[in-house]
N, C-alpha and C positions, 0 to 999 in steps of 0.2 A: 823569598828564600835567599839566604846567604850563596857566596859564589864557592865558596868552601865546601858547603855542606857537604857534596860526597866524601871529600877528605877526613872530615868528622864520623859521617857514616862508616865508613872503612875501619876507620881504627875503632869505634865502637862497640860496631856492630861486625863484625869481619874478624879481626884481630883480637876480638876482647880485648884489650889495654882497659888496665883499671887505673891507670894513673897518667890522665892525657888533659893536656892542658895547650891552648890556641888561643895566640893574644893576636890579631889581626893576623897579618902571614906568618908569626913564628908561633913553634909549635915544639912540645916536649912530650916524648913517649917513654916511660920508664917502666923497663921490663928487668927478671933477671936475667935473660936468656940476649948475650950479644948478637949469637946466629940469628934469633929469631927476628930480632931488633933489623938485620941487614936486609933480612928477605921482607918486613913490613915494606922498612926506606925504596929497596926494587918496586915494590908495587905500587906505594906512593909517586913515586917518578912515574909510572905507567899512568898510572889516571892521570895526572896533573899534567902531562905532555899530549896523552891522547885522548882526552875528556872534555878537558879545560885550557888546554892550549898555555899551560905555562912551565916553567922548567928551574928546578929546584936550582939553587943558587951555589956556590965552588963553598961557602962555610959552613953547609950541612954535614953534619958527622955524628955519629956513634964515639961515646965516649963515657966514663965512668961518672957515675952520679955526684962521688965524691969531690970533683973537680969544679961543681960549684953551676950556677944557672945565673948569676949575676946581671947579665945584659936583659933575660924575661925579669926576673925580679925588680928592677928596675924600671922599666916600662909597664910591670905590673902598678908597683907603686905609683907611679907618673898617673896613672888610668886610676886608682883609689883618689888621689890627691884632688885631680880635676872635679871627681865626682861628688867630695865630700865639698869642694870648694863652690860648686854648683850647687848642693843643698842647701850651704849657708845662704846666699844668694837667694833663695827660694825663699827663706824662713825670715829672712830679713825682710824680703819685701812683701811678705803674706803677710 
């Protein structure tokens, strides 16, 4: 089992978030509702401090969509790259 998992459970299963996405520790929840978005963030902090013994970091924030996801996109892509660079790797030496 991942160390995450409740975290994912939460926003899943808890929150319904239909647009949630977790690249290793970072993590995107995209709701319309910013209140709802803050009161998620509070309870996120609750589990991950009193659960899992960790504590969300000072560049966590609520913030408009429009303003871009640049740094997961990126480490998104890094994580497609490796992966597709490991197939070839695969296919080359099958």
């Amino acid at each position: 089992m991942y160390y995450l998992d409740p975290v994912d459970r939460l926003v899943k299963e808890k929150f319904r978030i239909e647009h949630y996405t977790r690249y290793m520790d970072d993590m995107v929840l995209i709701h319309e509702d910013k209140e709802y978005l803050q009161n998620c963030l509070k309870q996120i902090r609750e589990l991950c401090k009193n659960e899992l013994k960790l504590e969300l970091n000072e560049k966590t924030q609520i913030f408009p969509i429009r303003r871009g996801l640049s740094r997961l996109a990126f480490l998104l892509d890094r994580q497609r790259q490796g992966n597709q660079k490991a197939q070839n790797r695969k296919t080359k030496s099958g």
